[in-house]
ROSE-4610 file (N, C-alpha, C; in Angstrom, 1 decimal, always signed):
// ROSE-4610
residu = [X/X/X/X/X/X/X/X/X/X/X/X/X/X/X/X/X/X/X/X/X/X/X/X/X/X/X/X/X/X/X/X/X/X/X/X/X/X/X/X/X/X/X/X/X/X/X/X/X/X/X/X/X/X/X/X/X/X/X/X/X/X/X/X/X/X/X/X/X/X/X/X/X/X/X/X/X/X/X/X/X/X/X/X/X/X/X/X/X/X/X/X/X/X/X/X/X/X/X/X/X/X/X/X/X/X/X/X/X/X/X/X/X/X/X/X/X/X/X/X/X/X/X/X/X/X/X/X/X/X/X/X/X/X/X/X/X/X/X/X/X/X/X/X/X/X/X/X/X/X/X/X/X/X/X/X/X/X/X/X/X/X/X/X/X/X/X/X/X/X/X/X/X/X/X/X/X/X/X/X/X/X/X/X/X/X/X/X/X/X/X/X/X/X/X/X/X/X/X/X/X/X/X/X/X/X/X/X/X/X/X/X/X/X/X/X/X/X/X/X/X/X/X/X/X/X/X/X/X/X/X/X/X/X/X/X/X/X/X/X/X/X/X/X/X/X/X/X/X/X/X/X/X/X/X/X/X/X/X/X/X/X/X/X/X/X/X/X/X/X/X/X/X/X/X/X/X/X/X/X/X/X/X/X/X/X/X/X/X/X/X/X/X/X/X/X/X/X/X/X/X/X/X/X/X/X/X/X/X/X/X/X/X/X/X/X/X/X/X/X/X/X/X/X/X/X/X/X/X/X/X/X/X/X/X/X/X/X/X/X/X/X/X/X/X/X/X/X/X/X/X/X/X/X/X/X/X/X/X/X/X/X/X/X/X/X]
num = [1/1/1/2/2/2/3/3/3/4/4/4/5/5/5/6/6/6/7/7/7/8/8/8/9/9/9/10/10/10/11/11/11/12/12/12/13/13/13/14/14/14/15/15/15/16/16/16/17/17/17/18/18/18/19/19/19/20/20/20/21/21/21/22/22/22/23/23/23/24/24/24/25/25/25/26/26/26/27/27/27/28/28/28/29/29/29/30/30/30/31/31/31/32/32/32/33/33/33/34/34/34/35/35/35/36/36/36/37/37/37/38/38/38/39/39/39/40/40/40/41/41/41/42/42/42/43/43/43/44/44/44/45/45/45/46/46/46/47/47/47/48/48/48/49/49/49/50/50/50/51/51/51/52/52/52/53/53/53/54/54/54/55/55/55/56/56/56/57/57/57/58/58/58/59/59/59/60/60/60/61/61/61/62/62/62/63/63/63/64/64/64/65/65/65/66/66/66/67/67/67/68/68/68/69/69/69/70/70/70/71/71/71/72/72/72/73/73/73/74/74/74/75/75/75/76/76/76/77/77/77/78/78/78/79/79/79/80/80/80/81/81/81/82/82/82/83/83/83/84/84/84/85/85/85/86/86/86/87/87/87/88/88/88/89/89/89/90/90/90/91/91/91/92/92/92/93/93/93/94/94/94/95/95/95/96/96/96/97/97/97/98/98/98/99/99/99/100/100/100/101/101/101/102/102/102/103/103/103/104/104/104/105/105/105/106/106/106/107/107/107/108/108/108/109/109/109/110/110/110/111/111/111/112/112/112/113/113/113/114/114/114/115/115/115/116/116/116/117/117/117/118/118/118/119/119/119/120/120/120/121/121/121/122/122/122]
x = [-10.3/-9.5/-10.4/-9.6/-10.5/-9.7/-10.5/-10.1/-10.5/-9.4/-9.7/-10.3/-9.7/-10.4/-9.2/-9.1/-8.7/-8.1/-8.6/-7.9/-7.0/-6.7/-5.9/-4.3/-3.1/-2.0/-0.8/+0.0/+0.7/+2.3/+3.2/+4.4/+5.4/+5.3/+5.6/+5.9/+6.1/+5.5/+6.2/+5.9/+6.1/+5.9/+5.4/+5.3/+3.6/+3.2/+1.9/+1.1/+0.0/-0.6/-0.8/-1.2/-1.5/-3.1/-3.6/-4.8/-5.6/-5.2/-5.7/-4.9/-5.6/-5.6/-5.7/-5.4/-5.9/-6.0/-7.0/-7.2/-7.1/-6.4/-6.1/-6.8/-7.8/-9.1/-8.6/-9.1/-9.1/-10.4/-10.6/-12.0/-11.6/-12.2/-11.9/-13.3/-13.1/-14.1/-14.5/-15.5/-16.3/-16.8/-16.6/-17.7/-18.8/-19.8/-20.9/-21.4/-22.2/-22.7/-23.4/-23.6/-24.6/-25.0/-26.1/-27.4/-27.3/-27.6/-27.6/-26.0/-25.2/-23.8/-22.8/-21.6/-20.6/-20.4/-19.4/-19.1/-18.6/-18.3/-18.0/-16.2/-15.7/-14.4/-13.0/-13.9/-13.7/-14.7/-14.3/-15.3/-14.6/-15.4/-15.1/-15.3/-14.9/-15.1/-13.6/-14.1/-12.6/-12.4/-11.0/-9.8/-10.5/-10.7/-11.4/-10.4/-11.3/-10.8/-9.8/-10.7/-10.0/-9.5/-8.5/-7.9/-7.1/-7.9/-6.8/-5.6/-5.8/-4.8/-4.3/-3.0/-2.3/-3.1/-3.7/-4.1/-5.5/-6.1/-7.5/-8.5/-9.3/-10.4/-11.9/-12.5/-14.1/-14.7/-15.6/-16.4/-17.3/-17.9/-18.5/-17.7/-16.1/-15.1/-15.0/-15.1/-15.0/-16.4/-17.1/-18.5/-18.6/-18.2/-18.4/-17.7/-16.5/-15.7/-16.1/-16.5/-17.2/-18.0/-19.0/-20.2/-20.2/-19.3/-18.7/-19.0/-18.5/-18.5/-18.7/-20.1/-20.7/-19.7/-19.8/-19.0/-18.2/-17.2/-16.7/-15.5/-15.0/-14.2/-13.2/-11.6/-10.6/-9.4/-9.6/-8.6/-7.3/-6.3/-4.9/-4.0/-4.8/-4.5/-5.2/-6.0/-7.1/-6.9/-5.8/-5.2/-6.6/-7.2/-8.6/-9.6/-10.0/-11.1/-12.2/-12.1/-12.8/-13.1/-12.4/-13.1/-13.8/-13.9/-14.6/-16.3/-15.9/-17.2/-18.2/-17.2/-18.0/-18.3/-18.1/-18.6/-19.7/-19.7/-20.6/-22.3/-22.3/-22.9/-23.6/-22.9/-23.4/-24.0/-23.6/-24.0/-23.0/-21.8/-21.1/-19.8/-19.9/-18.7/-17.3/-16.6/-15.0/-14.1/-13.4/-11.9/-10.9/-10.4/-9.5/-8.5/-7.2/-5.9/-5.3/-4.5/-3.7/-2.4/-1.7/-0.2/+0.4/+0.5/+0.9/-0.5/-0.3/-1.1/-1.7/-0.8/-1.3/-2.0/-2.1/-2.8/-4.2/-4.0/-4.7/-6.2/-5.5/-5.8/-7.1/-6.2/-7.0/-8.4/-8.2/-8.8/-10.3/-10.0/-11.2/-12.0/-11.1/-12.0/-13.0/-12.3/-12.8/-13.9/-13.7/-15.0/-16.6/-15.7/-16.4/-17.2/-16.7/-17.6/-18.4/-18.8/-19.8/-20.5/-20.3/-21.1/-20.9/-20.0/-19.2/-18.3/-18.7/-17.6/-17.5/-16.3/-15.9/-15.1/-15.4/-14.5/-13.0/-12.4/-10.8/-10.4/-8.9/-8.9/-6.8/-5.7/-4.5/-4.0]
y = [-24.2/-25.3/-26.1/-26.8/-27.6/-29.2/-29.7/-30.9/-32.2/-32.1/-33.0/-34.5/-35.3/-36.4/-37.7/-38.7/-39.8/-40.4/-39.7/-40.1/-38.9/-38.0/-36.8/-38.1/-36.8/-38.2/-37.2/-38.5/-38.2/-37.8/-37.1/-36.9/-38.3/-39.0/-40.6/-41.2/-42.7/-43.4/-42.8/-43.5/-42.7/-41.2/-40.6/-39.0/-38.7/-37.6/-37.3/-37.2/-37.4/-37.0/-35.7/-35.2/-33.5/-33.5/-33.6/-33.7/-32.6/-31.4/-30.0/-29.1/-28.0/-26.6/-25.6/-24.4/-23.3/-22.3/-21.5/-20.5/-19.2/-18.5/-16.9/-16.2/-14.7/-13.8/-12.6/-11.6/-10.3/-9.6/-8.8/-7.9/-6.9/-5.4/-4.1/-4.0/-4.1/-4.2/-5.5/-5.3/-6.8/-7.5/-8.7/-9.8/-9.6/-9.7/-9.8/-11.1/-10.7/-11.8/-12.7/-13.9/-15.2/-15.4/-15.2/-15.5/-17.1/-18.1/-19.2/-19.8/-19.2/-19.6/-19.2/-20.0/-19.4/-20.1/-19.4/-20.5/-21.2/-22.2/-24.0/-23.6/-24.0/-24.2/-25.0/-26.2/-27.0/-27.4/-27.0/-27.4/-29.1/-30.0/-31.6/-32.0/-31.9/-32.1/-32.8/-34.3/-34.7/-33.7/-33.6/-32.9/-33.5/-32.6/-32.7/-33.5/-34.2/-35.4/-35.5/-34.4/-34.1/-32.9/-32.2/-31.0/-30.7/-29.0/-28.4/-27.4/-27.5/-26.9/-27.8/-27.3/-28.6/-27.8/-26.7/-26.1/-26.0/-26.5/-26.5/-27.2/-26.3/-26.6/-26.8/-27.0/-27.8/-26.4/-26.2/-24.7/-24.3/-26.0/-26.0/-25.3/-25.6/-25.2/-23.5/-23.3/-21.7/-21.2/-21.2/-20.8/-20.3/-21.8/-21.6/-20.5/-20.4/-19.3/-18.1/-17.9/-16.7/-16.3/-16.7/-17.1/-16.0/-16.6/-16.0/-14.3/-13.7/-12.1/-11.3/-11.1/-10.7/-9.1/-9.2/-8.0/-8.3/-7.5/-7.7/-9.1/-10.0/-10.9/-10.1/-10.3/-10.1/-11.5/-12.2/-12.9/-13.1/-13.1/-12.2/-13.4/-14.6/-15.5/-16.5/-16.4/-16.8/-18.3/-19.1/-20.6/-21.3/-22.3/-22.8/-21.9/-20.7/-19.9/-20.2/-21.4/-21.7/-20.7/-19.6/-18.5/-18.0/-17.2/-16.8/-17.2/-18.7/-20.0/-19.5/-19.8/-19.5/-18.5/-17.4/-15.8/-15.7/-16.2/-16.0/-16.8/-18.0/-19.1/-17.8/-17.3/-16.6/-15.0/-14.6/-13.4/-12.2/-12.5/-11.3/-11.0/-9.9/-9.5/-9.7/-10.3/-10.9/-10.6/-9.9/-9.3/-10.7/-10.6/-11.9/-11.8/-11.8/-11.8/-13.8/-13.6/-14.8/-14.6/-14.0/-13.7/-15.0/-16.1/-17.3/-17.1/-16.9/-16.5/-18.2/-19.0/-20.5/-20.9/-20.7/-21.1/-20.1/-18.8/-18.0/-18.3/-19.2/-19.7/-21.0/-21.8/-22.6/-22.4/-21.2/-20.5/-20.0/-19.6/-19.2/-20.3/-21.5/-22.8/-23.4/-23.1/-23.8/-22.7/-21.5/-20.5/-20.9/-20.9/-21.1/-22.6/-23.5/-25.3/-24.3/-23.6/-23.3/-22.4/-22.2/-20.5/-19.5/-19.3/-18.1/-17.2/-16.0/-15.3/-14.0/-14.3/-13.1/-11.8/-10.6/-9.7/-9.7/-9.6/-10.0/-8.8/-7.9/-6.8/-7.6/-6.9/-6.6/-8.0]
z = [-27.3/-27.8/-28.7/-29.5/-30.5/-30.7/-29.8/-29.7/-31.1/-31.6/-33.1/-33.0/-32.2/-31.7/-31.6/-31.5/-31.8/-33.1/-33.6/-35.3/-35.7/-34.8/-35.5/-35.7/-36.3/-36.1/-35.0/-35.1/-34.3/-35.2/-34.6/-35.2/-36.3/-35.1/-35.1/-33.9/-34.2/-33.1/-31.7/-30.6/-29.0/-28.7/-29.6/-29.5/-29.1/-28.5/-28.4/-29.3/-29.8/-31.3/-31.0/-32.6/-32.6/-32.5/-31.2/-31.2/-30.5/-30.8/-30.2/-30.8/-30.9/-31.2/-30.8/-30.5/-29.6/-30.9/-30.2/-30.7/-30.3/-30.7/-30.3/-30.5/-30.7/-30.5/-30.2/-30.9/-29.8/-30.3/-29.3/-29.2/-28.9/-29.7/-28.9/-27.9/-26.9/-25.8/-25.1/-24.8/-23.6/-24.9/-24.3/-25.5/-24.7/-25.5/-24.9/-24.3/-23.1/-22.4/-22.4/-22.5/-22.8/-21.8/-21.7/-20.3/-20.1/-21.2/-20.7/-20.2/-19.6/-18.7/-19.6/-19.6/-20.0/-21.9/-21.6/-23.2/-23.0/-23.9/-23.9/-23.8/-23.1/-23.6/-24.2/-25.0/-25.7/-27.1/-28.3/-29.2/-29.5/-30.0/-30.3/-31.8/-32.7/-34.2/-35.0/-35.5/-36.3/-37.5/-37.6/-38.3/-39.5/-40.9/-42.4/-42.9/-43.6/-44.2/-45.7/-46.4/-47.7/-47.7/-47.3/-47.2/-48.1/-48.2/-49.3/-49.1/-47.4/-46.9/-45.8/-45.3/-44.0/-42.8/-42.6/-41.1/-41.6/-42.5/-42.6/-41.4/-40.6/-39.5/-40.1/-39.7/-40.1/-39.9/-41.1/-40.9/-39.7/-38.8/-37.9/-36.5/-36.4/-35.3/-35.2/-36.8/-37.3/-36.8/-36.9/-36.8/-35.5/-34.7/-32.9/-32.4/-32.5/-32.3/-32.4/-34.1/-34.5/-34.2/-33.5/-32.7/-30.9/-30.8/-29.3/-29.7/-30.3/-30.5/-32.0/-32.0/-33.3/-33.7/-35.1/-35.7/-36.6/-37.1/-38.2/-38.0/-39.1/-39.0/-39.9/-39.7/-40.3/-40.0/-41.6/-41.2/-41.8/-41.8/-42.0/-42.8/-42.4/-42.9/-44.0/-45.0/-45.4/-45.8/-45.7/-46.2/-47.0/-46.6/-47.7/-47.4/-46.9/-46.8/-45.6/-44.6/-44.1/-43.4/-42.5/-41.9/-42.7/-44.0/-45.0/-44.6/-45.1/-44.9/-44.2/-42.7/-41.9/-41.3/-41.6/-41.5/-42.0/-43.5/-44.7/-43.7/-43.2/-42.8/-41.8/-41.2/-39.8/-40.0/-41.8/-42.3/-41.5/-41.3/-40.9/-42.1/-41.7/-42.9/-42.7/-43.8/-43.5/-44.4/-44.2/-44.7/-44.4/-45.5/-45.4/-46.2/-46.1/-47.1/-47.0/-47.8/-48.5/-49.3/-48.7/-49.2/-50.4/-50.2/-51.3/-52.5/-54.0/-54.8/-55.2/-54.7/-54.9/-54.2/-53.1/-51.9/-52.0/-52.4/-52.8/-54.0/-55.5/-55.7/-55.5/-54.6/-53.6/-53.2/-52.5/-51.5/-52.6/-53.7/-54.6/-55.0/-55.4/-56.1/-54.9/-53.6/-53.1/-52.3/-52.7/-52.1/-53.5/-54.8/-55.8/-55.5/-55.1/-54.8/-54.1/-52.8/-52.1/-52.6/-53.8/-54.3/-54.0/-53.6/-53.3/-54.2/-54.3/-55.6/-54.7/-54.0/-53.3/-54.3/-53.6/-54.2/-54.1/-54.9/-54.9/-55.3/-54.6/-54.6/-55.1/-55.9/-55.7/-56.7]
């Protein structure tokens, strides 16, 4: 879960704020095991401030995640690239699609600010 913090917002007023996230995962096999205990099961990081997408997460949230089980990343959804980001950060390899060619777009300028020139395939 990725708890956004106190400043996430809420729907409007009397409603719950949208101040969490879950994350879904699959592995073909065991993750492997972390000697010093378990994994955390709450990461804590406020929601990015200047977003170029509405589901955009902090590269730090991506990282942790990705962190848990080394190997290849596929992300199906690539919206601002931040899985990308953070694959790249951790040196694993990441397959990533973007069906919207605008968002798509997005997704390069803002791989290009970080120095990034991924291969673009279609």
């Amino acid at each position: 879960m990725w708890d956004k913090g106190g400043a996430s917002r809420a729907p409007h007023c009397g409603y719950f704020r949208h101040q969490a996230e879950y994350a879904v995962w699959a592995t073909n096999g065991r993750v492997p095991r972390k000697d010093s205990g378990g994994h955390a099961g709450v990461m804590h990081a406020p929601s990015p401030r200047n977003k170029r997408h509405v589901a955009q997460k902090p590269i730090d949230v991506m990282q942790w995640l990705l962190a848990i089980n080394p190997g290849l990343v596929v992300d199906p959804f690539a919206g601002s690239g931040t899985t990308i980001l953070a694959a790249d950060k951790l040196r694993r390899p990441c397959y990533a699609a973007e069906m919207s060619p605008v968002i798509a777009a997005e997704c390069l300028e803002r791989l290009a600010e970080h120095g990034r020139r991924p291969r673009v395939k279609g």
